[in-house]
DSSP file (Angstrom, degrees, kcal/mol; ACC not computed):
  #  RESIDUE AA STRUCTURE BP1 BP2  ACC     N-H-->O    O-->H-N    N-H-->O    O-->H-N    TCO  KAPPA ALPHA  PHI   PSI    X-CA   Y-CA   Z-CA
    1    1 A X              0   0    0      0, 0.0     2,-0.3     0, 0.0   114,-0.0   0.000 360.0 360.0 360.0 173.3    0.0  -12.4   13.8
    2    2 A X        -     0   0    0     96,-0.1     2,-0.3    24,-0.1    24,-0.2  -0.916 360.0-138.5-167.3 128.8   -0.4  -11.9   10.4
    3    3 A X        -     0   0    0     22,-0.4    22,-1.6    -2,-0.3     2,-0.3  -0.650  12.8-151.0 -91.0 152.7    2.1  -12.2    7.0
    4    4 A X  E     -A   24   0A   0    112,-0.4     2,-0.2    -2,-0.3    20,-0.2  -0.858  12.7-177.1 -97.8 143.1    2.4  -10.1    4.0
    5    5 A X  E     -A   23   0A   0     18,-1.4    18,-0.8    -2,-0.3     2,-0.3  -0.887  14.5-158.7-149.6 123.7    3.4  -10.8    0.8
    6    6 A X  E     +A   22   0A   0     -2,-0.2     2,-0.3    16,-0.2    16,-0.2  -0.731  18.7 156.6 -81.8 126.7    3.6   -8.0   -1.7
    7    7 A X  E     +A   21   0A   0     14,-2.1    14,-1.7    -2,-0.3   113,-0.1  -0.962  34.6  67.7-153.6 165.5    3.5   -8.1   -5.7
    8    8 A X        +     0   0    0     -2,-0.3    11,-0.4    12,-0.2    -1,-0.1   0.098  62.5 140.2 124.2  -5.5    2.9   -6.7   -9.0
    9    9 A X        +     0   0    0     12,-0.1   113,-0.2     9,-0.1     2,-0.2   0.432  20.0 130.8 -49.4-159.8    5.7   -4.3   -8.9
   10   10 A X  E     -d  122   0B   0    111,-3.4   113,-2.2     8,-0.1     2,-0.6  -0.660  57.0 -60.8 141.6 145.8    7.7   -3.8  -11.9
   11   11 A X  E     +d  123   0B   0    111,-0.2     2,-0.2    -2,-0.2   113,-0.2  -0.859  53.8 165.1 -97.4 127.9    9.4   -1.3  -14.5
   12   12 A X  E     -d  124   0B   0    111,-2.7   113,-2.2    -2,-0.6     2,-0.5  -0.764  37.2-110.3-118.8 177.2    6.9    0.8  -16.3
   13   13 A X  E >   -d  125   0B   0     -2,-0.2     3,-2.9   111,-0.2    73,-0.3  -0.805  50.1 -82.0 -99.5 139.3    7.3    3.9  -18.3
   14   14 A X  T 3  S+     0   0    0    111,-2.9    73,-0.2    -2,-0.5    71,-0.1  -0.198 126.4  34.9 -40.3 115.9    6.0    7.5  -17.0
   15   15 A X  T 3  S+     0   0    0     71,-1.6    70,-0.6    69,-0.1    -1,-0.2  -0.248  98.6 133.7 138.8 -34.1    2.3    7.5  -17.8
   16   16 A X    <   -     0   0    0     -3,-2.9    69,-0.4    69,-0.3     2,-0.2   0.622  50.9-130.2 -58.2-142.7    2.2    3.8  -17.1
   17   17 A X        +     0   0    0     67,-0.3     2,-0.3    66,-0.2    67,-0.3  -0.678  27.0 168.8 134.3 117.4   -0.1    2.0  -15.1
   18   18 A X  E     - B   0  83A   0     65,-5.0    65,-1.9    -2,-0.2     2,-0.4  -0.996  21.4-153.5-144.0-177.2    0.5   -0.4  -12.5
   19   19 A X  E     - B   0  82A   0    -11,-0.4     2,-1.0    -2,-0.3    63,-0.2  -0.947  11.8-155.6-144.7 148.4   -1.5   -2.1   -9.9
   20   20 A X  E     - B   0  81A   0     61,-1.5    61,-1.3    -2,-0.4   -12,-0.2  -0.785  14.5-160.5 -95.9  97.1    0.3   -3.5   -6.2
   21   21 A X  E     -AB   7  80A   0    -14,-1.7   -14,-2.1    -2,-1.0    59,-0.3  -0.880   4.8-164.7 -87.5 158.9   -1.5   -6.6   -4.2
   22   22 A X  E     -AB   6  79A   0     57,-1.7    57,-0.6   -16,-0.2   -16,-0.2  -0.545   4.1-169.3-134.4  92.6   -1.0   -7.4   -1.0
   23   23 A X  E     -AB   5  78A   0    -18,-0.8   -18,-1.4    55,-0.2     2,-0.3  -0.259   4.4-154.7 -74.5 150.0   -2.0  -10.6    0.6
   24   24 A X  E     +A    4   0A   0     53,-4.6     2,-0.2   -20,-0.2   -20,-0.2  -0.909   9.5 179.5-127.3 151.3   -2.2  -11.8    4.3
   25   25 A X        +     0   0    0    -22,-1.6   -22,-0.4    -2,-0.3     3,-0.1  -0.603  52.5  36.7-115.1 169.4   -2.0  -14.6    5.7
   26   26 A X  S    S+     0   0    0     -2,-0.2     2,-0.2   -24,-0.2   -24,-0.1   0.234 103.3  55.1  89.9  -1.7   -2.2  -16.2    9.7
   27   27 A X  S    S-     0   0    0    -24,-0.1     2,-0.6     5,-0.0     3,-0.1  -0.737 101.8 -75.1-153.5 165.2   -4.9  -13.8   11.1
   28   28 A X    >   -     0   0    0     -2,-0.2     3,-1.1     1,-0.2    -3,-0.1  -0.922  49.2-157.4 -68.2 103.5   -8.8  -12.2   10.6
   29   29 A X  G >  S+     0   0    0     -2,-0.6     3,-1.3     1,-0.2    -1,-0.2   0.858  87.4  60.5 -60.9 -45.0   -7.7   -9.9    7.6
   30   30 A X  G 3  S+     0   0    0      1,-0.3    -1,-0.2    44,-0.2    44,-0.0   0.371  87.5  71.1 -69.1 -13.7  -10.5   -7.9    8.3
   31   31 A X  G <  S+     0   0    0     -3,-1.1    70,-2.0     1,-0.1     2,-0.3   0.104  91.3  78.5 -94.2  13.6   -9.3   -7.1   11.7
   32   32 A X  E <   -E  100   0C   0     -3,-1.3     2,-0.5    68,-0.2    68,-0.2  -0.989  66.8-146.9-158.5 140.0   -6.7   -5.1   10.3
   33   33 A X  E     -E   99   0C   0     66,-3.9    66,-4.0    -2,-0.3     2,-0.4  -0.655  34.0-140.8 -91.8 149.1   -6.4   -1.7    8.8
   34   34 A X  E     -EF  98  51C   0     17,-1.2    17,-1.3    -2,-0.5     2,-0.4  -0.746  11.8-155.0-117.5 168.7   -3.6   -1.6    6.0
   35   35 A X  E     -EF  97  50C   0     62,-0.7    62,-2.3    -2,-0.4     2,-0.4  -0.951   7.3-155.8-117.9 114.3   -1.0    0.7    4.9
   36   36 A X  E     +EF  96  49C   0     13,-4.3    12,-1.8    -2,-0.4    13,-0.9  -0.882  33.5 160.3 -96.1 136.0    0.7    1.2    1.6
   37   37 A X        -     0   0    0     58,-4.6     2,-0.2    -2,-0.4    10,-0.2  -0.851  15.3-172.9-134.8 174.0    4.3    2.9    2.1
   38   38 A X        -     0   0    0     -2,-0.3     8,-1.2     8,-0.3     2,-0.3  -0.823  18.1-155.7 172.2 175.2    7.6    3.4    0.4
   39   39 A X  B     -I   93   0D   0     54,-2.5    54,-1.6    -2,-0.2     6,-0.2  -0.998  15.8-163.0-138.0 125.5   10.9    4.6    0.5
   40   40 A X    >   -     0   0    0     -2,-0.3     3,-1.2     1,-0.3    52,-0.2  -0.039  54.6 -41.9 -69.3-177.0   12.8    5.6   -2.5
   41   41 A X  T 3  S-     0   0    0     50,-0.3    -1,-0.3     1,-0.3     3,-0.1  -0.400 126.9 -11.9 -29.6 125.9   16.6    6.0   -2.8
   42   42 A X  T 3  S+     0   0    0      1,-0.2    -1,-0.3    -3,-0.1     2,-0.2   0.737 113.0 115.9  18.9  30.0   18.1    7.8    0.5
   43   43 A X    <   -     0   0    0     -3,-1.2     2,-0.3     3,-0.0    -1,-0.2  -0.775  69.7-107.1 -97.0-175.8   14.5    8.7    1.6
   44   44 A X        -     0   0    0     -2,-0.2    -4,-0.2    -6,-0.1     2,-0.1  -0.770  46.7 -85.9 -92.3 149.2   12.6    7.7    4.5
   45   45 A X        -     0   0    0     -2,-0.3    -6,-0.2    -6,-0.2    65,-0.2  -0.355  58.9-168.8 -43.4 108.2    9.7    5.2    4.3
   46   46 A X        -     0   0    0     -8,-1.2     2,-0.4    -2,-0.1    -8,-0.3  -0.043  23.2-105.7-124.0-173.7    6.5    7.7    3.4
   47   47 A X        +     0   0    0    -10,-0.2   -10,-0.2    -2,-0.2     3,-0.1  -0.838  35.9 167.8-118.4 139.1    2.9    7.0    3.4
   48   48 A X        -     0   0    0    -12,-1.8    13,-1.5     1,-0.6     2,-0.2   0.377  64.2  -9.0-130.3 -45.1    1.0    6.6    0.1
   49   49 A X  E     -F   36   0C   0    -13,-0.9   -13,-4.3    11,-0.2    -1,-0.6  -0.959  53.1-162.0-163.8 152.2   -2.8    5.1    1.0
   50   50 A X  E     -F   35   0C   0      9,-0.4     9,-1.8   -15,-0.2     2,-0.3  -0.884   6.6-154.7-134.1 145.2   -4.5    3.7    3.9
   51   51 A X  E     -FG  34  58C   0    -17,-1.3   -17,-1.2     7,-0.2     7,-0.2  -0.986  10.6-129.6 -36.7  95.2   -7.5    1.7    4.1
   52   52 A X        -     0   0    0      5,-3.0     3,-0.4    -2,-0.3   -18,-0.2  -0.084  40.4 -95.3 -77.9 174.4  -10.2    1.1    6.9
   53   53 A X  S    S+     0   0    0     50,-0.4   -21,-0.2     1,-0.2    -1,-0.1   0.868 120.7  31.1 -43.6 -52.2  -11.3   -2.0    8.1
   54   54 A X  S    S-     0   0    0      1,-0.1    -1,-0.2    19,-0.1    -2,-0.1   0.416 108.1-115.4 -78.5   3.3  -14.4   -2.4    5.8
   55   55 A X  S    S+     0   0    0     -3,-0.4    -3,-0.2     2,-0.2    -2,-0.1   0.108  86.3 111.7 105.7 -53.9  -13.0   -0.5    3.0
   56   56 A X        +     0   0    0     -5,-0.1     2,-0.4    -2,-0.1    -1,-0.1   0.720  69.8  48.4 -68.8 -19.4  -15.1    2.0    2.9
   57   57 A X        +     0   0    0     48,-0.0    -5,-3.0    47,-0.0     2,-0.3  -0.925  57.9 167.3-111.6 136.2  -12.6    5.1    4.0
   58   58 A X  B     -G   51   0C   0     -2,-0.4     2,-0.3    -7,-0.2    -7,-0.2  -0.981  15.7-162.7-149.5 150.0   -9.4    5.4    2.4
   59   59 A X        -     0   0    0     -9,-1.8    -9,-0.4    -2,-0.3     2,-0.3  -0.961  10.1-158.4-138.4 155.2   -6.9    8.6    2.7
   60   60 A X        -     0   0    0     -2,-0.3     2,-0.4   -11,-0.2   -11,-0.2  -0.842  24.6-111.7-129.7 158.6   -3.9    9.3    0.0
   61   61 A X    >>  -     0   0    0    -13,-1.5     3,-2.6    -2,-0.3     4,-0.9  -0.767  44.9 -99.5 -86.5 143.4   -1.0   11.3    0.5
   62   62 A X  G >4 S+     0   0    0     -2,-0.4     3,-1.9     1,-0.3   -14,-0.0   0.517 117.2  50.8  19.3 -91.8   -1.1   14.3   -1.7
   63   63 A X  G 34 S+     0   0    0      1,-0.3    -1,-0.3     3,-0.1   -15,-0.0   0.304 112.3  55.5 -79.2  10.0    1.0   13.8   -4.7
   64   64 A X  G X> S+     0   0    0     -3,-2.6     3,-1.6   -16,-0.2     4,-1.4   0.237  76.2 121.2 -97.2  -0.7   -1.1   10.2   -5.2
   65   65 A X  B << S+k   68   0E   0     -3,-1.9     4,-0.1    -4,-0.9    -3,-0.0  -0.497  86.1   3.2 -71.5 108.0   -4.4   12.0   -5.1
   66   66 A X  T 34 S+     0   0    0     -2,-1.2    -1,-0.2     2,-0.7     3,-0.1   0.295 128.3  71.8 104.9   3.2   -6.3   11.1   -8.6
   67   67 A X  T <4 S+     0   0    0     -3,-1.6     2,-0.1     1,-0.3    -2,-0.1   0.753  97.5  28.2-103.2 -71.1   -3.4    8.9   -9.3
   68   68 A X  B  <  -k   65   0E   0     -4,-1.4    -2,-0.7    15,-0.1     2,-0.3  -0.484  59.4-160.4-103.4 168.2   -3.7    6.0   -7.2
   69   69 A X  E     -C   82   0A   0     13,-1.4    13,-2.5    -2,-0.1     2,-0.3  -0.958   9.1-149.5-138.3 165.4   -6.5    4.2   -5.5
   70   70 A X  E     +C   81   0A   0     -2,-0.3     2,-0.3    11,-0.2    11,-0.2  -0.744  21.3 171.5-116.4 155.8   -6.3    2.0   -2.8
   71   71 A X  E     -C   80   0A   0      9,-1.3     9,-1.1    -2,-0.3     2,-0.3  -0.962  13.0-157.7-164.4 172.9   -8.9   -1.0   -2.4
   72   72 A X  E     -C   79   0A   0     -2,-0.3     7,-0.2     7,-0.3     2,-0.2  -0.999   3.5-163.5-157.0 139.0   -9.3   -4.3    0.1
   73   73 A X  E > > -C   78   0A   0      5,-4.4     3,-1.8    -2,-0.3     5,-0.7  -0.506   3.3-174.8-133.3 101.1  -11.1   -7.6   -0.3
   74   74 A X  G > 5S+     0   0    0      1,-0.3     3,-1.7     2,-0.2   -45,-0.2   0.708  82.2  61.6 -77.2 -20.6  -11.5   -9.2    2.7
   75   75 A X  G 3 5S+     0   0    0      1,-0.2    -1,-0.3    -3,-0.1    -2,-0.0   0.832 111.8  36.0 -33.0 -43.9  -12.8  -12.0    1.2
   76   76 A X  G < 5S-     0   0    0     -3,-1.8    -2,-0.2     2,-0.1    -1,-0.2  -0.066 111.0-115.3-107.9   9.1   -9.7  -12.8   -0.8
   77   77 A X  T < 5S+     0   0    0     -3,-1.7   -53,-4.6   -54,-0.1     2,-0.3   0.754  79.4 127.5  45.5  17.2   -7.2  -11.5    2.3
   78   78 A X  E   < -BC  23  73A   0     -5,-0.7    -5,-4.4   -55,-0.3     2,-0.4  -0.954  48.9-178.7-115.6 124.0   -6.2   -8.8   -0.2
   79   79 A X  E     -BC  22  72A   0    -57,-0.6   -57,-1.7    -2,-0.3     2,-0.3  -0.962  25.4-157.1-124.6 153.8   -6.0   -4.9   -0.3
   80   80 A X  E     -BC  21  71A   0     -9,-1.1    -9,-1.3    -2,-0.4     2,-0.7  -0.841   9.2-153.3-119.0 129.8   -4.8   -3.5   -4.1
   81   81 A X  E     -BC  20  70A   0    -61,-1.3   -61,-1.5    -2,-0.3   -11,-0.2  -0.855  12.8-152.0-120.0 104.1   -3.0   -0.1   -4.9
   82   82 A X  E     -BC  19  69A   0    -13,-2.5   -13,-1.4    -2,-0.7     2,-0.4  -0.601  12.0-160.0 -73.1 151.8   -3.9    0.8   -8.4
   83   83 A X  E     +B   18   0A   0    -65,-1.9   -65,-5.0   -15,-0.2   -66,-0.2  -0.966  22.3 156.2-151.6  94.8   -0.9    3.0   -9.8
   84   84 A X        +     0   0    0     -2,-0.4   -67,-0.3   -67,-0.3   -68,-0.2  -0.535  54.7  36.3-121.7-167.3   -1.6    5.2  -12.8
   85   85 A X  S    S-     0   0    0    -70,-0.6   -69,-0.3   -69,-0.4    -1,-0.2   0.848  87.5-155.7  32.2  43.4   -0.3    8.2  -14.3
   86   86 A X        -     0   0    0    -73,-0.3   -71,-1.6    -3,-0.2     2,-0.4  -0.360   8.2-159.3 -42.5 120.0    3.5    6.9  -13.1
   87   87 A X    >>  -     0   0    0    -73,-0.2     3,-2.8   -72,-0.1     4,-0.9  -0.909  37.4-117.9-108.7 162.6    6.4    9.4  -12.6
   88   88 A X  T 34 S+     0   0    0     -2,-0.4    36,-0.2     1,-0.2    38,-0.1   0.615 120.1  64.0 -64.3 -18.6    9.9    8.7  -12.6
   89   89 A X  T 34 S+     0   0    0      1,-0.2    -1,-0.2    34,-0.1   -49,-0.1   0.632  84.6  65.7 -61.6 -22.4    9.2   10.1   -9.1
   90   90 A X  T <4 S+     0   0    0     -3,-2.8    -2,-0.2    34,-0.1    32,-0.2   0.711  73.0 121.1 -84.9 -51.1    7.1    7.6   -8.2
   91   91 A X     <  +     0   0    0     -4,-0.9   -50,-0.3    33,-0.1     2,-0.2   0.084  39.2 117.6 -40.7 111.2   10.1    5.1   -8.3
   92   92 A X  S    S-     0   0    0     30,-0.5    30,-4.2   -52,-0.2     2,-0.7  -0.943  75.1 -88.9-163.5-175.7   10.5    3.4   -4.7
   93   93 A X  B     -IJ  39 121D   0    -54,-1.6   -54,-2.5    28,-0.3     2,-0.7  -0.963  52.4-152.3 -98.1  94.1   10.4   -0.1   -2.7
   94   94 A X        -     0   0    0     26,-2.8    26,-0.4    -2,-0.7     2,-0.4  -0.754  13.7-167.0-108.7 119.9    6.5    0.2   -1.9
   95   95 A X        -     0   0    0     -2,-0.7   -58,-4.6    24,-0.2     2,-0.5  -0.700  10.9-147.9 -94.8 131.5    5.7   -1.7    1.4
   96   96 A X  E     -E   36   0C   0     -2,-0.4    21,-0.6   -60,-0.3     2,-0.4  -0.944  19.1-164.9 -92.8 118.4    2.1   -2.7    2.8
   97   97 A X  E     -EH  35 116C   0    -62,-2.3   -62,-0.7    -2,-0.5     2,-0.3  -0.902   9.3-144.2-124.6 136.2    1.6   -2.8    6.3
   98   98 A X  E     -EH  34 115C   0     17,-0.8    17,-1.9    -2,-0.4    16,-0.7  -0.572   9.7-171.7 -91.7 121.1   -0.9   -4.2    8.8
   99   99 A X  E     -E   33   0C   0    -66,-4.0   -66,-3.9    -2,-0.3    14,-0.1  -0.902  27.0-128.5-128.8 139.5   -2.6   -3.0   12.4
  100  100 A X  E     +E   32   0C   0     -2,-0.7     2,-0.3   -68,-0.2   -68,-0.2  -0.088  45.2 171.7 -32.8 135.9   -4.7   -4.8   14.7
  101  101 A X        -     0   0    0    -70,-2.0    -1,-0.0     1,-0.1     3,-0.0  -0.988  47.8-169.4-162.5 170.6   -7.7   -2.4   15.3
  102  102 A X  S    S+     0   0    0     -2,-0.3    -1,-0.1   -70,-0.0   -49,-0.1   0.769  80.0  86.4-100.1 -72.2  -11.3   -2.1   17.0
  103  103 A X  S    S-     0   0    0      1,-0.1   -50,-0.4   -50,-0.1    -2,-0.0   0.780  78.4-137.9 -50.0-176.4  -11.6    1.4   15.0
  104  104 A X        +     0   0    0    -52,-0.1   -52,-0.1   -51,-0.1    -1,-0.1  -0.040  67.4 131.4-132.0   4.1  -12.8    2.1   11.7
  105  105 A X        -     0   0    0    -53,-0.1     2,-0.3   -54,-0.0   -54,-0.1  -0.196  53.0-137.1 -55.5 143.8   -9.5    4.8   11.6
  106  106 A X        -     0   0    0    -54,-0.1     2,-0.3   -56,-0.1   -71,-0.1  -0.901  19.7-144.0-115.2 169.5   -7.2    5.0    9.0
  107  107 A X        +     0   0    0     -2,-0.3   -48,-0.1   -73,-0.2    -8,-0.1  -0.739  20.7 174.3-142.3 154.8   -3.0    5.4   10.0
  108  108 A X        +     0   0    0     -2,-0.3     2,-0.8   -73,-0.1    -1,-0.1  -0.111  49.9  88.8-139.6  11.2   -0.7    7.2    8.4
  109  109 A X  S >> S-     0   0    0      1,-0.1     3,-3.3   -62,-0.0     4,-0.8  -0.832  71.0-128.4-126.6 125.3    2.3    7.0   10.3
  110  110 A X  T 34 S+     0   0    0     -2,-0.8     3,-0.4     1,-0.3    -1,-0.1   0.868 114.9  52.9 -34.1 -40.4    5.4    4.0   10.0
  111  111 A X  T 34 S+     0   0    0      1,-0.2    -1,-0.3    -3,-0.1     0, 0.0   0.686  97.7  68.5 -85.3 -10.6    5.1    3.4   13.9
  112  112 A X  T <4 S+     0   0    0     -3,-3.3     2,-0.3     1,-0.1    -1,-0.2   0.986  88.8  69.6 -46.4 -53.7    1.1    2.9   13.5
  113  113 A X     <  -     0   0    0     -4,-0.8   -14,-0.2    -3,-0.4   -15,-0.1  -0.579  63.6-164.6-103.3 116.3    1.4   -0.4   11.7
  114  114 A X  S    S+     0   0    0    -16,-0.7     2,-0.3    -2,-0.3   -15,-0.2   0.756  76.9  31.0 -61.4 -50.8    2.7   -3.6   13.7
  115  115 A X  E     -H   98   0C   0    -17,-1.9   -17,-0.8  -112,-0.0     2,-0.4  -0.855  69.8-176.4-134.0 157.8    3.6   -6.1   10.7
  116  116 A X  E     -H   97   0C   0     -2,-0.3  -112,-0.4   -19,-0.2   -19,-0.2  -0.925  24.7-101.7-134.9 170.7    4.8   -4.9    7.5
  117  117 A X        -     0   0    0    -21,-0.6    -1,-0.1    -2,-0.4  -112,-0.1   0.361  34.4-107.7 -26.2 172.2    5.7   -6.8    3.9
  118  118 A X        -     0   0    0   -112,-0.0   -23,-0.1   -22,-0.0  -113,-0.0   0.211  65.1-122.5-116.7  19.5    9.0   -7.6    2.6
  119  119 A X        -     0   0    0    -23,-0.1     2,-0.4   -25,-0.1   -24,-0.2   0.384  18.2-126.2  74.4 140.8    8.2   -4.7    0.0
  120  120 A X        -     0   0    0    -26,-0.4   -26,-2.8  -113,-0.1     2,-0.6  -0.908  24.7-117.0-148.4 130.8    8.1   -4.8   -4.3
  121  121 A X  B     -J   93   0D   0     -2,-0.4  -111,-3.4   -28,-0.3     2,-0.5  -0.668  24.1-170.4 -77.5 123.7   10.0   -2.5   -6.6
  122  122 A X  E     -d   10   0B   0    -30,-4.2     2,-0.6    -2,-0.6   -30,-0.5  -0.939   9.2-170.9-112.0 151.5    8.2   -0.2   -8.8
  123  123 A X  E     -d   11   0B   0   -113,-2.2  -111,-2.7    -2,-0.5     2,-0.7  -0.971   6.4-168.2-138.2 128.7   10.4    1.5  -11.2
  124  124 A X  E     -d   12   0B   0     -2,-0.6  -111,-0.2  -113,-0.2   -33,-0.1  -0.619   6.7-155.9-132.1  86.6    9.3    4.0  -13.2
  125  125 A X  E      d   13   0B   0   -113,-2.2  -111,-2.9    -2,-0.7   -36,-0.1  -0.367 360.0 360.0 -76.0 152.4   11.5    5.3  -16.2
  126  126 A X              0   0    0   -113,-0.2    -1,-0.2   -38,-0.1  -113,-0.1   0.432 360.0 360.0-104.5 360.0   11.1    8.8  -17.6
């Protein structure tokens, strides 16, 4: 198994800048591809960036392409979502979540990912 622990969240102003870690513990980090989500006010839980094992393939949803980047260090048990250009849209509870894999795939879907965060507020004021 393997814990998450999320941080760096935070109120910014629209333009803003922010950047998301998420470290694991219990497990071979490297043996697991991760997942950034979040779920705003009455949404569902969305996709934002995914990460391969090594790093080297990463997929965004849409509206976060050219905004955010996604990054991993497996040294350090860490993958990063840098968060620029902020809209008031942007404002959610943004979760990282981890799956066991062989593959070098990246997931996009909430039932992919086996263990998830307890999730960081970003708040993004207009």
């Amino acid at each position: 198994q393997v814990q998450l622990v999320e941080a760096g969240g935070g109120l910014v102003q629209a333009g803003g800048s922010l950047r998301l870690s998420c470290t694991a513990s219990g497990s071979t980090f490297s043996s697991y591809a991760i997942g950034w989500f979040r779920q705003g006010p009455g949404k569902e839980r969305e996709f934002v960036a995914g990460i391969s094992l090594s790093g080297r393939a990463t997929e965004y949803a849409d509206s976060m392409k050219g905004r955010f980047t996604i990054s991993r260090d497996n040294a350090k048990s860490t993958v990063y979502l840098q968060m620029n250009s902020l809209k008031s849209e942007d404002t959610a509870v943004y979760y990282c979540a981890a799956k066991w894999t062989y593959s070098f795939d990246i997931y996009g879907l909430v039932d992919d990912y086996d263990y998830w965060g307890q999730g960081t507020q970003v708040t993004v004021s207009p």
